[in-house]
C-alpha positions as CSV (number, residue, x, y, z in Angstrom):
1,X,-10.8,15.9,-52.1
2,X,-11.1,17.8,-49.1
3,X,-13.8,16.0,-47.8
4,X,-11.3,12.7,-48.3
5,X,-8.4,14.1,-46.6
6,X,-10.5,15.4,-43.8
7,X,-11.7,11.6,-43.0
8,X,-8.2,10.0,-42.9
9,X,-7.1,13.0,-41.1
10,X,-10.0,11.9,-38.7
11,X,-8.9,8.5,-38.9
12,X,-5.1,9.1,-38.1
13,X,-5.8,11.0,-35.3
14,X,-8.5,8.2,-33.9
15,X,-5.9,5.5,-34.1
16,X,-3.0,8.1,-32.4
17,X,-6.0,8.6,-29.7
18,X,-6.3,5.3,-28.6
19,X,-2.6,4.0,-29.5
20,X,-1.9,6.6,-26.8
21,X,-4.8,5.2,-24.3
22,X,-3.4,2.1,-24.2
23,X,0.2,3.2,-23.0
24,X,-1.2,5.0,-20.4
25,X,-0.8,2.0,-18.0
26,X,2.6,0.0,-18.5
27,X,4.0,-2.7,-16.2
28,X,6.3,-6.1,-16.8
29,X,4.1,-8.5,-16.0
30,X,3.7,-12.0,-17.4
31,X,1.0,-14.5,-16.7
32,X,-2.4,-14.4,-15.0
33,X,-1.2,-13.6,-11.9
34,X,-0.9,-10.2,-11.1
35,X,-0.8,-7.8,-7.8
36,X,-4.0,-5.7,-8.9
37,X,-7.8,-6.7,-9.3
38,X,-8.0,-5.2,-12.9
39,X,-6.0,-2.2,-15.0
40,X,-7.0,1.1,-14.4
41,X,-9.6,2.4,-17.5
42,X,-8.2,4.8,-20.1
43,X,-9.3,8.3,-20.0
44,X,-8.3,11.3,-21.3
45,X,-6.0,13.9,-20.3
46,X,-3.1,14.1,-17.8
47,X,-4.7,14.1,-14.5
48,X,-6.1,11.8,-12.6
49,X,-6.3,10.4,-8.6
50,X,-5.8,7.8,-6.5
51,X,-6.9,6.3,-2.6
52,X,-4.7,4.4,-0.2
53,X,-5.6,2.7,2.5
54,X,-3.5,2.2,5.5
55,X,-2.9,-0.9,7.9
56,X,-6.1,-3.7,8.3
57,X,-5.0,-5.8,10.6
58,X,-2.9,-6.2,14.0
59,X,-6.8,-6.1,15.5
60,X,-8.4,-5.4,12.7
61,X,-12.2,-3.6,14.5
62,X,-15.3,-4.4,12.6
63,X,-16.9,-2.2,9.8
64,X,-14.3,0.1,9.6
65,X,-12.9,-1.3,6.2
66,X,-16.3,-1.4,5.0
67,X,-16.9,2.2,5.4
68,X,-13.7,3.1,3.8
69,X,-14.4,1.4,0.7
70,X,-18.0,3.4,0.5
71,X,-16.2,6.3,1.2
72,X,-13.8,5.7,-1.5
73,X,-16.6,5.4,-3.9
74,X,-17.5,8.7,-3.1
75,X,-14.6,10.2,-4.4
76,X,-14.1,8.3,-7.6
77,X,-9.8,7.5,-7.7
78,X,-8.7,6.0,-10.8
79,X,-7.3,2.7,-9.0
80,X,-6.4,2.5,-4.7
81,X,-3.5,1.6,-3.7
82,X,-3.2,-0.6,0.1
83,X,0.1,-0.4,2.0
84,X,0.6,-3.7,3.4
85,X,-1.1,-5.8,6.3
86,X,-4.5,-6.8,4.1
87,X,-4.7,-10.0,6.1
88,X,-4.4,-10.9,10.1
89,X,-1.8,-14.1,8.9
90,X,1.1,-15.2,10.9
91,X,-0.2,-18.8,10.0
92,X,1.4,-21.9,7.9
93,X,-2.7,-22.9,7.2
94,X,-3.0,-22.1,3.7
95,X,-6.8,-22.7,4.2
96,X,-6.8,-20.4,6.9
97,X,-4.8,-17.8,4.6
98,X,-7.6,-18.6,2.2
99,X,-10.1,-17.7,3.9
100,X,-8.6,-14.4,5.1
101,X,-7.5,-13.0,1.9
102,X,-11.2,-14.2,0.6
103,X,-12.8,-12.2,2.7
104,X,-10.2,-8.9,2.7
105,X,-11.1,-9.2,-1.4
106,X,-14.9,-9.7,-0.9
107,X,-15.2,-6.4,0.8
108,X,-12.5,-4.5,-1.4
109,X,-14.8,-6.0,-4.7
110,X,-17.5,-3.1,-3.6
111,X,-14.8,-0.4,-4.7
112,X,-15.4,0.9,-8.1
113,X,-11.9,0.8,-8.8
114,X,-9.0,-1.1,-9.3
115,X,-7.0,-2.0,-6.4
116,X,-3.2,-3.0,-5.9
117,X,-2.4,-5.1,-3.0
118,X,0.8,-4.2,-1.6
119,X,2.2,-7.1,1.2
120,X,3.5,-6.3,4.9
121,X,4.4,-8.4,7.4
122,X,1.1,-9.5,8.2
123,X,1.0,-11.1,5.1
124,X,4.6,-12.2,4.3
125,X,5.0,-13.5,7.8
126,X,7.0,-16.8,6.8
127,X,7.9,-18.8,3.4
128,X,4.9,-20.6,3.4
129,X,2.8,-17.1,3.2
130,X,5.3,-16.1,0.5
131,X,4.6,-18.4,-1.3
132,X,0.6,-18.3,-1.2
133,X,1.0,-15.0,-2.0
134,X,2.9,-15.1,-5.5
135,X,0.8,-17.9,-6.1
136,X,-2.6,-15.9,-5.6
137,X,-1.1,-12.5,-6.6
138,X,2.4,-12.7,-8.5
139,X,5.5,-10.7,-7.9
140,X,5.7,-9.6,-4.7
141,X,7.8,-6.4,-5.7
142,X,6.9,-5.0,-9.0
143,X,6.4,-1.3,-11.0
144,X,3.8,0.4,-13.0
145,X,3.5,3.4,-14.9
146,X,-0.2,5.2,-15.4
147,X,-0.2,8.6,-17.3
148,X,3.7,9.2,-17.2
149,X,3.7,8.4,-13.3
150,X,5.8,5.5,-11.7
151,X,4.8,3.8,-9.5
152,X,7.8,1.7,-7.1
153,X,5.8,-1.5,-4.7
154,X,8.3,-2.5,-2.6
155,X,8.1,-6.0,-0.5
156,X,9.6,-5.1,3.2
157,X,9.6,-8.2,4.5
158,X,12.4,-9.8,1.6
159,X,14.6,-11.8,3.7
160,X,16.7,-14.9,3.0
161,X,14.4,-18.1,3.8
162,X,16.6,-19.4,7.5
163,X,16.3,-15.7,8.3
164,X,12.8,-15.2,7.6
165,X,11.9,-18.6,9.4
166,X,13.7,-17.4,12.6
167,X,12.0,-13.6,12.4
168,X,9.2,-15.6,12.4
169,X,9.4,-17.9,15.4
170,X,10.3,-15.5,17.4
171,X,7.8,-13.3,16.4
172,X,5.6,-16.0,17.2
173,X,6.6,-16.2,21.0
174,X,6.7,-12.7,21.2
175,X,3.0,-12.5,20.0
176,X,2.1,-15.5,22.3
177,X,3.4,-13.6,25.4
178,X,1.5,-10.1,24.2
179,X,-1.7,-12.1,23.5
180,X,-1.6,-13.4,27.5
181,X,-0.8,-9.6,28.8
182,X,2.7,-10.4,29.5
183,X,3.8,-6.9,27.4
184,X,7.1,-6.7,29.8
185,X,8.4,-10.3,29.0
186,X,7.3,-9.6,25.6
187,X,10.0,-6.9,25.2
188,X,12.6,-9.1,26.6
189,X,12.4,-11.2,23.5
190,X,14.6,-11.7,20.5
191,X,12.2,-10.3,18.5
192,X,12.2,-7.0,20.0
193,X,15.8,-7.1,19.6
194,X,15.5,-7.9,15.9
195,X,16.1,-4.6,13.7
196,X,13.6,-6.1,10.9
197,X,10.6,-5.7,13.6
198,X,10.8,-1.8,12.8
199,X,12.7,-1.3,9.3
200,X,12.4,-4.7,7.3
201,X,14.7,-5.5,4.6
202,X,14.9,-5.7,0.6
203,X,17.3,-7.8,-0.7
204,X,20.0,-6.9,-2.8
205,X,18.0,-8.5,-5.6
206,X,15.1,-6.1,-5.3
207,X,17.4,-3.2,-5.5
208,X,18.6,-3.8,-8.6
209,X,15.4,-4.5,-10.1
210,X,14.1,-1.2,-9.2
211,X,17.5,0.4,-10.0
212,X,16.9,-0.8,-13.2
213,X,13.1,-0.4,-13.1
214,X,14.1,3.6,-12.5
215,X,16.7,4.0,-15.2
216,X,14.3,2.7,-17.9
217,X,12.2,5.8,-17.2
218,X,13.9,8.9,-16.9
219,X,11.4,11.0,-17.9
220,X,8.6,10.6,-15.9
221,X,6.7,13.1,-14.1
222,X,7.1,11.7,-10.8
223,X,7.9,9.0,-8.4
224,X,5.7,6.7,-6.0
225,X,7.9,4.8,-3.5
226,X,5.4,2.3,-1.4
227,X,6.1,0.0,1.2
228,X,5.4,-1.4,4.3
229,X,7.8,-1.2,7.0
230,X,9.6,2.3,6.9
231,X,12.9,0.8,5.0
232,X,14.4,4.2,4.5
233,X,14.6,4.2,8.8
234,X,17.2,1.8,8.3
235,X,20.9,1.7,7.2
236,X,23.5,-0.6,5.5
237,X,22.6,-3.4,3.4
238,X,19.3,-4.2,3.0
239,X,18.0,-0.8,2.9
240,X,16.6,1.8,0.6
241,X,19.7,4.0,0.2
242,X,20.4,2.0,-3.3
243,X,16.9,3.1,-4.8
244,X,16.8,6.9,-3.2
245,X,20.4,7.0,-4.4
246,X,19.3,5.7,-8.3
247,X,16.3,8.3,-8.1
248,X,18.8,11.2,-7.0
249,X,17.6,14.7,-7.4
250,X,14.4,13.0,-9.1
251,X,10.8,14.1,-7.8
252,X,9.3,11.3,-5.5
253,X,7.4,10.4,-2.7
254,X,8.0,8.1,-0.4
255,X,4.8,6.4,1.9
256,X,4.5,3.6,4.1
257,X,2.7,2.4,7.1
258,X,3.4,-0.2,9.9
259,X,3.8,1.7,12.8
260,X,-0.2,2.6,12.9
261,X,0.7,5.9,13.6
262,X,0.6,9.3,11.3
263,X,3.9,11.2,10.8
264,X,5.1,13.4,7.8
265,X,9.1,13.3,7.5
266,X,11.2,15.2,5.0
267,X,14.3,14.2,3.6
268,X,16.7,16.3,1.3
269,X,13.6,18.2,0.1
270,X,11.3,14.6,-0.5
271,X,8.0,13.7,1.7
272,X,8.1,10.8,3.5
273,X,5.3,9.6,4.7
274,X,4.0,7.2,7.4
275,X,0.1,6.3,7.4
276,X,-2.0,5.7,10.3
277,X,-4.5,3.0,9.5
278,X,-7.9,2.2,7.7
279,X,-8.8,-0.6,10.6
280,X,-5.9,-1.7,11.9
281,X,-5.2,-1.7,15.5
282,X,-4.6,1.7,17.7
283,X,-2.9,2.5,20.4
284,X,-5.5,4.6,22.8
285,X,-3.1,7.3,24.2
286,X,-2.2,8.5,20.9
287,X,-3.7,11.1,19.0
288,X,-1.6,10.5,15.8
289,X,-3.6,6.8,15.6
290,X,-6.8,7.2,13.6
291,X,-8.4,5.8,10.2
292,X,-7.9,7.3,7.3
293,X,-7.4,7.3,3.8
294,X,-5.4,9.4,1.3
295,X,-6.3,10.9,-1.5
296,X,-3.4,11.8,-4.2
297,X,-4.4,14.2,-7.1
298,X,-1.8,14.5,-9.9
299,X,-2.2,17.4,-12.3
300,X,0.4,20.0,-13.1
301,X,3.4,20.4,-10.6
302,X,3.7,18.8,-7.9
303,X,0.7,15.7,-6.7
304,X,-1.6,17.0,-3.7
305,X,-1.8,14.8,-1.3
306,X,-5.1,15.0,0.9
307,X,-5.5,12.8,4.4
308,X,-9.1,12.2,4.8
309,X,-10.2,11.1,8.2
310,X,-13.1,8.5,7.9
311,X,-15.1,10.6,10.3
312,X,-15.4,13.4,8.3
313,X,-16.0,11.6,5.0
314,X,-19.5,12.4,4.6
315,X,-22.4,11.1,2.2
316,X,-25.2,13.4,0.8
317,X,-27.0,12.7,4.0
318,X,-24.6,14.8,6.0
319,X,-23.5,11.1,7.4
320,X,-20.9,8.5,7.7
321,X,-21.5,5.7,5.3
322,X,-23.0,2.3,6.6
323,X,-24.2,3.7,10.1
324,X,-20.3,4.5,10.1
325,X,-21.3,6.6,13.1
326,X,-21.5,3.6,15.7
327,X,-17.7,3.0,14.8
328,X,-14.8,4.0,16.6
329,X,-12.1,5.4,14.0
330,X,-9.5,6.8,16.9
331,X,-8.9,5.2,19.5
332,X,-7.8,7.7,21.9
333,X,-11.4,9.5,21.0
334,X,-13.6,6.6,22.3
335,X,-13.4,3.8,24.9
336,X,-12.4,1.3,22.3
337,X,-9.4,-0.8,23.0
338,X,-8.1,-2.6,20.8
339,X,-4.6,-4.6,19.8
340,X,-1.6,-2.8,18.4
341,X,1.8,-4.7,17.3
């Protein structure tokens, strides 16, 4: 009798096991479509980490993405996270977008991890690029949950279609009058003048998703905010006071890049934080402009958050991954000069 009620004690607590595994990642998502290459695996216990990587593009430099991702691999994340600008875009060519985000996912298929893509300007430059996007990876603003954490991907660059059609053209000229040295008349532009180039915009739409998104788990352990452009620099409608005002006294973080540039900011007691790049462009006479990538830990308390520089990411050799020594990861370190935006 013992012996019987021993097994389907066994049993019971198998199937509460693995009934438990599989709510350990939770999202909304319908369809095939989805923002991430595959779900994080199950494991046991509470802890676990996770890798972002910062800005790509803006003059993306050679092998530096490619190191990262061996470098990633070396410290074993349960899934990475990117932060917007995977692709050079600011194109109607859908081929040419094609081609682009083929070759971003070719290199980011070597991680031995999951990754979530995350879209920035770069990448959501006009409606035609919206649209390849939610046709190649879904929703372009959308929540998870993994182990009690929520997660909060924000789209930046959520403007009505006229308005993101003008941002666009004039972003265009802009770029046209950078690209032949002309920085002075570039900054004479409308788009220079525009207060998306520097904080974006979510719509009112998106706010009350996550409003919603945040009030359907009250409980969680903590709060990831991600986006591009630094939304919470901005004020008014179409910023992030909605969401920071639905998450109230709630623990969160909040991280986003664009600017290519490091800086830690904090806010009634919450980190925000802006991340340099993992490739992208740098501006030479800064010394806040280098590659890196993040590493988050979440245990007991609160997460620790780690920057590692991609110089100092070493194999067992004592080296750099992939003859990562020949690269240039700061600008302002080497003679490397390269395009910023």
């Amino acid at each position: 009798m013992n012996r019987i009620f021993i097994g389907c004690l066994a049993s019971i607590c198998t199937i509460l096991f693995f009934a438990c595994d599989r709510k350990q990642f939770q999202h909304d998502l319908v369809g095939n479509n989805t923002p991430w290459s595959y779900e994080p695996k199950n494991k046991p216990g509470d802890q676990f980490s996770f890798t972002i990587i910062g800005d790509l593009n803006s003059g993306e430099r050679s092998g530096v993405l490619e190191v990262a991702v061996e470098q990633i691999n070396l410290l074993r994340p349960d899934f990475v996270l990117s932060i917007g600008d995977l692709v050079e875009g600011g194109t109607e060519d859908t081929i040419q977008l094609k081609k682009e985000y083929d070759h971003f996912e070719e290199r980011m298929s070597k991680a031995k991890a999951p990754i979530f893509h995350l879209g920035g300007n770069h990448d959501l430059t006009n409606p035609v690029m919206r649209q390849y996007w939610e046709k190649r990876y879904g929703k372009r603003y959308y929540h998870f949950v993994f182990k009690n954490v929520l997660f909060l991907v924000l789209d930046s660059e959520d403007y009505p279609e006229e308005r993101m059609w003008k941002i666009y053209r004039a972003r265009k000229r802009a770029l046209e009058l950078l690209d032949s040295g002309k920085l002075e008349m570039a900054q004479l532009t409308e788009y220079y003048r525009m207060p998306e180039r520097a904080t974006g915009e979510i719509s009112d739409a998106q706010s009350s998703y996550f409003e919603k998104v945040i009030a359907d788990h009250p409980t969680v352990r903590w709060t990831f905010v991600l986006m591009h452009k630094p939304v919470w620099q901005r004020t008014g409608k179409g910023s992030l006071e909605r969401i920071e005002g639905a998450l109230g006294s709630r623990k969160f973080t909040v991280l986003n890049g664009h600017q290519h540039k490091y800086s830690y900011t904090e806010r009634n007691q919450h980190d925000y934080i802006m991340m340099a790049t993992t490739g992208g462009g740098q501006d030479a006479k800064s010394d806040r402009a280098f590659d890196h990538i993040m590493l988050a830990t979440i245990a007991e308390g609160e997460p620790a958050i780690a920057n590692l520089r991609l110089d100092g990411i070493l194999n067992k050799q004592g080296r750099i991954p992939l003859d990562g020594e020949k690269v240039c990861f700061q600008a302002s370190r080497c003679s490397d000069t390269t395009k910023v935006h």
